[in-house]
N, C-alpha and C positions, 0 to 999 in steps of 0.2 A: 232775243231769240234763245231759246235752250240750249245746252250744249249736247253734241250728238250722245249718246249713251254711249259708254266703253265696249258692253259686253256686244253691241250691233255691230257697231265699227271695228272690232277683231274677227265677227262672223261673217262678214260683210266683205272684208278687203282679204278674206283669204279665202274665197270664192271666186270674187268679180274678174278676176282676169282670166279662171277657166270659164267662166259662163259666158264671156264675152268670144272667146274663141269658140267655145261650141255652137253659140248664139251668129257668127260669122260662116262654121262651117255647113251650117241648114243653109244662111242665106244669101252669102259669097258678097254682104257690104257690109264691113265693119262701122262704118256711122252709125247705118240703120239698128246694129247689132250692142253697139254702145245704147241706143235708147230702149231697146227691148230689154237689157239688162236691168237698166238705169228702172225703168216703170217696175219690173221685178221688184228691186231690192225695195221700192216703194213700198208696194201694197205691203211687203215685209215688216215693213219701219212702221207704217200705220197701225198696225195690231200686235209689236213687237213684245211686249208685256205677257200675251197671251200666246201665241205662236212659237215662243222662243223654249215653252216649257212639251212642244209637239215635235214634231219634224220640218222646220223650215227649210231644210234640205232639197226634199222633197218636192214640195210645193214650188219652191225658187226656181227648181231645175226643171217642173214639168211646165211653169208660166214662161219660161224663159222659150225652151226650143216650141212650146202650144204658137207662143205669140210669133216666133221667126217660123216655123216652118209655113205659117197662114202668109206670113208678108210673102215671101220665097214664093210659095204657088200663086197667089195673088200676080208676081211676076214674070211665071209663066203664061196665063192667061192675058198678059199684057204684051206676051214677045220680048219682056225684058230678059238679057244673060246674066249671071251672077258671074261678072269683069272681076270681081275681086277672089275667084278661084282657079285654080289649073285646070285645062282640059280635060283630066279624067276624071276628075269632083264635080267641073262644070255640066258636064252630061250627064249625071244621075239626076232622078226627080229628087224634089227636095224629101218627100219621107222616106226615100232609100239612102238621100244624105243623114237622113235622121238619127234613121237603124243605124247605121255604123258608127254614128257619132256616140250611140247610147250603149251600142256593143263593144266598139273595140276601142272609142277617147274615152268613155269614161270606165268602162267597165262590166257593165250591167249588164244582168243574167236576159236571157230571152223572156221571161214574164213578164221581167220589170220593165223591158222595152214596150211589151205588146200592151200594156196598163197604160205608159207614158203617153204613148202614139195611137192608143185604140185601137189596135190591131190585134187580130188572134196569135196567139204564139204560131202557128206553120206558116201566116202572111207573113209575120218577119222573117222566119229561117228562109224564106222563098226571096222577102228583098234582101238580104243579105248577101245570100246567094248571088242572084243580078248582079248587086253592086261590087262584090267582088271581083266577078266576070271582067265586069267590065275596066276596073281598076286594072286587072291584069292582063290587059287585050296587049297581046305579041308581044306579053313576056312566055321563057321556055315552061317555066312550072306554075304553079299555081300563086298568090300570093300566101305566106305566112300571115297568122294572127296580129304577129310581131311588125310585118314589113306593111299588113295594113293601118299597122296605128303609126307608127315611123311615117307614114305618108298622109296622115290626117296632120301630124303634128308639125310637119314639114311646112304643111300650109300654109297654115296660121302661124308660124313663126315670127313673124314680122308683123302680127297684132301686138300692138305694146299695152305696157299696164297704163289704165287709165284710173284713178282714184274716183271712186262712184260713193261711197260711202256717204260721206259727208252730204254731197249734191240728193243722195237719195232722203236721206232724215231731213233735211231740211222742205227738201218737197212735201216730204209726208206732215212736217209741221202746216207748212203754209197748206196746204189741202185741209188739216183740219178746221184751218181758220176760216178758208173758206166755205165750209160746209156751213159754222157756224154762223158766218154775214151770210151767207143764202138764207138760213131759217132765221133769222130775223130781217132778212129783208120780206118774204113770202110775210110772214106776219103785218110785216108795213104794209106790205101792198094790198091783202087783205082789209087793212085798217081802213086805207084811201078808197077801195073798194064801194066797205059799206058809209065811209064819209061823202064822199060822191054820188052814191043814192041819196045820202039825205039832202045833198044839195040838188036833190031836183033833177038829175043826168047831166048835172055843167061835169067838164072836164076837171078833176083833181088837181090841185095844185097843193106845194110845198112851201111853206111861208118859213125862210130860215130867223133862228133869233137873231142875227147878227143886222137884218133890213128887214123893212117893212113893206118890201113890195115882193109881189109871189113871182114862185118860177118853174116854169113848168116842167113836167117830164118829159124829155126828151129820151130816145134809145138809141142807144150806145151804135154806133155803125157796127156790120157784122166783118170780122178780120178775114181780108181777100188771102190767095195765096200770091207771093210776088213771082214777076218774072225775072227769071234766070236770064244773062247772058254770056258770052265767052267770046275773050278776044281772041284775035291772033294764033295768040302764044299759048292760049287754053286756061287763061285763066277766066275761072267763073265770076260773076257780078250782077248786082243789083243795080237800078238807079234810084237812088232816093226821093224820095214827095217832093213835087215842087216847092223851090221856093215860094212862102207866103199859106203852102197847104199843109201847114205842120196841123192847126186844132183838127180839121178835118180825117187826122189818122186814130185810130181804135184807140184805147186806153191801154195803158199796161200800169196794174195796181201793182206799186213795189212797196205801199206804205208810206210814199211823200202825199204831201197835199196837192190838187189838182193846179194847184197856182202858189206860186211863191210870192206872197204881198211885203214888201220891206215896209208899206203904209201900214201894217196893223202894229197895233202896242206891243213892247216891247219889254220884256220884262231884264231886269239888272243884274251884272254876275254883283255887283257892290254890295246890291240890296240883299233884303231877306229872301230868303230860298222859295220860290213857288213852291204850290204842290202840284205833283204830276210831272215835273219835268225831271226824268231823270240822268243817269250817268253817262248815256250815250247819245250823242246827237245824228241825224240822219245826213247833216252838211253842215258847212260854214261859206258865208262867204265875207264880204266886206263893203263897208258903209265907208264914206268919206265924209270928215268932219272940219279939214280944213286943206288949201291944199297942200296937198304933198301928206296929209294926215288921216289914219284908217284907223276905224274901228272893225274887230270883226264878230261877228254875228251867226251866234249858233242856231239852226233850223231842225226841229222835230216831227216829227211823223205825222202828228195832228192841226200842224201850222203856227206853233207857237215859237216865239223867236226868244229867246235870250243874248243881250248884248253883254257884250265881255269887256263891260269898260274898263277893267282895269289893265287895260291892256292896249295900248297905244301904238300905235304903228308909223314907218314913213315908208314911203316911195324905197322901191332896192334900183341902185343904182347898179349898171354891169359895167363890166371895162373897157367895151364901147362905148359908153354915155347912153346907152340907151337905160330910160326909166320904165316904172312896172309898178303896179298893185305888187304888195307883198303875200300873195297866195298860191299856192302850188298842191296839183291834185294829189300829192303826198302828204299832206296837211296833219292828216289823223294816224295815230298810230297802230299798228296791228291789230290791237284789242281792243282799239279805239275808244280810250281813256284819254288820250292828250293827244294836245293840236300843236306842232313848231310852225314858226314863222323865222324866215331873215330878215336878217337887219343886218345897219354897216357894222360892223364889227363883232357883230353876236347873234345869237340865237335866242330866240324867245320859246318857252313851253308854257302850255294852260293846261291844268289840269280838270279837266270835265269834273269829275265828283269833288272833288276839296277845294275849286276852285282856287286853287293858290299858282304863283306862278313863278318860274324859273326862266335864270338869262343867264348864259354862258359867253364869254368872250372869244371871239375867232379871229386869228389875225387876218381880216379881210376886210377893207373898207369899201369893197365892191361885191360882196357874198351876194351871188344870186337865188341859191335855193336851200333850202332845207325840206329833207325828207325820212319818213321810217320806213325802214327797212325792214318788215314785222316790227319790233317792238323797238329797234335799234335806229336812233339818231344817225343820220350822215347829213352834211352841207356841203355846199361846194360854189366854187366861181371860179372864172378863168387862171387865178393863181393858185388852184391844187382844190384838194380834198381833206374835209376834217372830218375827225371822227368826235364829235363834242362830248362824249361817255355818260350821257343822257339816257335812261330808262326807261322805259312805263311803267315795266316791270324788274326792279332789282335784283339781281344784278344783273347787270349791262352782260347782256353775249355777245358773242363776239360778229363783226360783221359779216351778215349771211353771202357766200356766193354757191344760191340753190343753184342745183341741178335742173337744166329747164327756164333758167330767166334767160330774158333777148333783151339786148338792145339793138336799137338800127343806126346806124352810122351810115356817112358819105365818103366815099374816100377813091379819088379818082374817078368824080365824075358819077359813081356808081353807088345806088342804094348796097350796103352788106349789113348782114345778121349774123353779129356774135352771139354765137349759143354756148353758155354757159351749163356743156354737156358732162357727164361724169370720165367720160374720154376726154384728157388733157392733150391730147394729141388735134380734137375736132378745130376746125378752122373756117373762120367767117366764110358763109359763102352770099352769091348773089339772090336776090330776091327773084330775080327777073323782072319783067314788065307789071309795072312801066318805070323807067327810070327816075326817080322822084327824089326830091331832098322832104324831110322828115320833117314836121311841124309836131310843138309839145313832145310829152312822153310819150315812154310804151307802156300798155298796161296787159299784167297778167292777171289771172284767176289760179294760177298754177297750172292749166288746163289750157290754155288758150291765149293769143296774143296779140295785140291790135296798137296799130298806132294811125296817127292821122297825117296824111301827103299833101305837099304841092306837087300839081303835075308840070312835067321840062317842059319846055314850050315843042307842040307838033306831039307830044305822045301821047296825044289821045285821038288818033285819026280812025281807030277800028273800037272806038267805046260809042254805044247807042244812045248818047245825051247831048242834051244840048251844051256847047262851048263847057266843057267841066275842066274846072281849077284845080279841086282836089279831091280827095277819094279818103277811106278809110279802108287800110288792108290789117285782113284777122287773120291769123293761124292756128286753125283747129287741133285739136289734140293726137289728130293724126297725121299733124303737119300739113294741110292742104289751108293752101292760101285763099282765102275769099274776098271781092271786095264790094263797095260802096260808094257809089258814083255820086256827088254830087253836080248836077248840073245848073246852067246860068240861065234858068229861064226869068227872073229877073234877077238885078244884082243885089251880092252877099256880100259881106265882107271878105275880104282878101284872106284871111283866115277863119272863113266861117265857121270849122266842126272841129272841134277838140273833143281828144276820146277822154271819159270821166273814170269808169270802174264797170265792174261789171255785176249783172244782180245771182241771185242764188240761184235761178235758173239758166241762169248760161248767157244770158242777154247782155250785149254792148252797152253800156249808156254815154251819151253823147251831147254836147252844149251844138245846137243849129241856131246862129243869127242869121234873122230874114227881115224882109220888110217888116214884117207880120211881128217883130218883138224876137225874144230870147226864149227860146224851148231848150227844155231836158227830154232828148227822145232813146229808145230804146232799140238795137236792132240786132235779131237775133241770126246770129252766124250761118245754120243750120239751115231754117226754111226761108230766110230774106224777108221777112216780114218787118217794117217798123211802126214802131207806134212811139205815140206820144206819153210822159211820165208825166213833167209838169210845166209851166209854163212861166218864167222867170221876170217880172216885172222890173228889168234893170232902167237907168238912169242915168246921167250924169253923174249922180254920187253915189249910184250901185254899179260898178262895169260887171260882165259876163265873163263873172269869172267864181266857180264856185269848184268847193270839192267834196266829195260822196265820205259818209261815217258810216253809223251802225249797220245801215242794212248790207253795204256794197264791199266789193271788194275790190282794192287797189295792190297792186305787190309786183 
């Protein structure tokens, strides 16, 4: 994938936090206000080459409030309130929020409002008027110009910066790619078309190279919208697809292959270099070759595996005696050039492009994980933490503790989240419900944060599923907790759903064992939709246990 262009991403991120507050003050939800922005800076990034030599100003700022004030009155007509503004913002119609927003937050002259909003220059001096009024209902004097932007900004104060930039160019890549698998698919189906006539009216079929018996076209189910629910305590939740109905959900193309075969060939990091495979892998996971002995196994976008044999592995023992695959969804590193593994007493690194490899000593005959920290090496097991001064990229920085990383912890009974806030003063607080000890890691995007529960026995007496063990809770980048019901409509493993990474649109990715086999599904935070990515053919000498590379993000 490309890297985002400089001059976007400086245009872009010194924008997006007023356009997001303006984009909240039309329509009183900052989520909603976060995606209206986000589609903005898109169509930006798609034509960025050309656009960038005009007024994207402009443009940005007239698609941003066009698209929130249409949502806003859409929620009028529905009896919905805009809850996320103060009563005297909440009672204006939204393009009286507009005018003000256009007049007195950002500035703009009465024409350039009446252009924005389509209104004649004396229909705004008249809304403006109104919404003054009203602003100022039982105060002594009128408001100032001054005292009604102080109270626009008052508002939205506590809209935080959300980094859009990136999420947006990368949208606008994958949109282009899409455009371009659509016109060659229309051409395919075109082809089948007039191939299908010549076969007399029999129905089309697809005979792939790789078998000799056809297969026919099937279409894709259409994506439902899920349902919402809220316990108790007011936290919102989905429940996820039955056990056993994971193929039966939509597809979500991330660029893995629809099935993950470990039975197809296999090509050698030892041997001569394929062509086509190149620097970055989509996952890894691991082959057993004797026991207590792994090989592991790099996965690409098109289904082609390469085996890393030069690179041997055992069993990570912990200081409990409990034994483990040596795999951890930290595997890849930031830039995802190289893969660490633990082992007893050291660290293993494979380097994707020069295939060469590197082993470090750690004084731990029980190291149970190794992970990057962006580009930076850390290991650790119950006798401390090492920093092994391993790089991707030379020289080693120092180890990151961002602004905005969590972890979850138990302590006293009670789920807490250390947040890793630029306030050294902040202090874990409680998750609230439901009181859960934490299985696997946490995973950020920088943006967002999820990890995967077991529930305490009885705290799930107001969740609408059947007998549910565990859940997966996310914290969107406004800080609001969302969750993921998993229920026992038949049984799962006791740790059925480990959270993996998350893809470039914002979506969870998740390992589900069910009757049904091993799924990588996708569930995105926002509308509660999940869908299936791929489907993991594991074994006896493949366990369900893989980690995300190029496309994904882990941190």
């Amino acid at each position: 994938m490309r890297e985002i262009d400089v001059d976007f991403a400086a245009w872009a991120r010194a924008r997006q936090l007023r356009l997001h507050r303006a984009a909240c003050l039309v329509g009183g939800d900052p989520e909603r206000a976060e995606q209206v922005v986000l589609s903005a800076l898109t169509s930006v990034a798609l034509h960025w080459h050309h656009v960038r030599q005009g007024d994207p100003d402009a443009y940005v700022r007239t698609r941003v409030l066009h698209s929130a004030v249409g949502a806003a009155e859409d929620d009028v007509h529905a009896g919905r309130i805009p809850s996320g503004l103060p009563p005297p913002l909440r009672d204006l119609t939204p393009r009286e929020r507009t005018v003000l927003v256009l007049r007195r937050y950002e500035g703009r002259s009465v024409d350039d409002t009446a252009e924005v909003v389509g209104l004649s220059p004396e229909k705004v001096r008249r809304a403006e008027r109104r919404a003054r009024a009203a602003l100022a209902s039982g105060a002594p004097l009128p408001l100032t110009d001054d005292a009604v932007t102080a109270t626009l900004e008052t508002a939205v104060a506590g809209v935080r910066a959300v980094d859009l930039a990136e999420r947006a160019w990368h949208d606008a890549l994958l949109r282009r790619a899409t455009t371009r698998r659509r016109a060659v698919t229309a051409f395919a189906a075109a082809a089948l078309v007039v191939g299908g006539a010549a076969l007399g009216g029999r129905d089309p079929v697809i005979t792939p190279a790789s078998t000799s018996s056809p297969v026919s076209l099937t279409q894709v189910p259409l994506l439902q919208q899920a349902v919402w629910h809220t316990t108790s305590g007011g936290l919102r939740y989905v429940v996820a697809p039955p056990a056993g109905a994971e193929a039966d959900q939509p597809v979500l193309d991330v660029g893995m292959p629809a099935v993950i075969d470990p039975g197809r060939q296999h090509h050698l990091a030892s041997g001569p270099r394929p062509t086509g495979l190149g620097a970055f892998g989509d996952a890894v996971y691991l082959e057993r070759r004797a026991p207590g002995r792994w090989v592991p196994v790099l996965l690409y976008g098109d289904g082609e595996l390469l085996t890393l044999d030069t690179v041997v592995l055992t069993d990570v023992r912990t200081a409990s005696g409990q034994i483990r695959p040596p795999l951890g969804i930290w595997a890849f590193s930031g830039d995802k050039t190289s893969l660490a593994f633990a082992q007893p007493g050291k660290v293993v690194v494979f380097d994707v492009d020069t295939r060469q490899v590197h082993s470090v000593a750690v004084p731990s005959r029980t190291l149970e994980w190794a992970a990057w920290r962006g580009n930076h090496l850390l290991a650790g097991s119950a006798d401390g933490l090492w920093s092994p001064g391993l790089s991707s990229s030379p020289p080693a920085p120092q180890p990151p503790r961002r602004p905005g990383a969590r972890e979850f912890r138990v302590e006293g009974g009670h789920t807490l989240l250390d947040e890793h806030a630029p306030d050294v003063g902040t202090r874990p607080r409680s998750v609230g419900w439901p009181r859960i000890a934490p299985v696997g890691e946490t995973v950020s995007d920088a943006r967002q944060f999820a990890s995967a529960f077991r529930l305490a026995a009885g705290a799930a007496r107001d969740v609408e599923a059947v007998s549910p063990r565990q859940v997966i809770v996310a914290t969107n980048s406004l800080g609001r907790d969302r969750m993921l019901v998993f229920g026992e409509e038949q049984p799962r493993a006791v740790d059925c759903c480990s959270v993996l990474g998350w893809t470039v649109h914002g979506d969870l990715v998740y390992v589900s064992e069910a009757p049904s086999g091993t799924w990588i599904m996708a569930w995105n935070v926002e509308t509660g939709v999940v869908r299936r990515v791929s489907q993991f053919l594991t074994s006896s000498d493949v366990p369900p246990v893989i980690a995300l590379g190029a496309r994904f993000t882990v941190g």
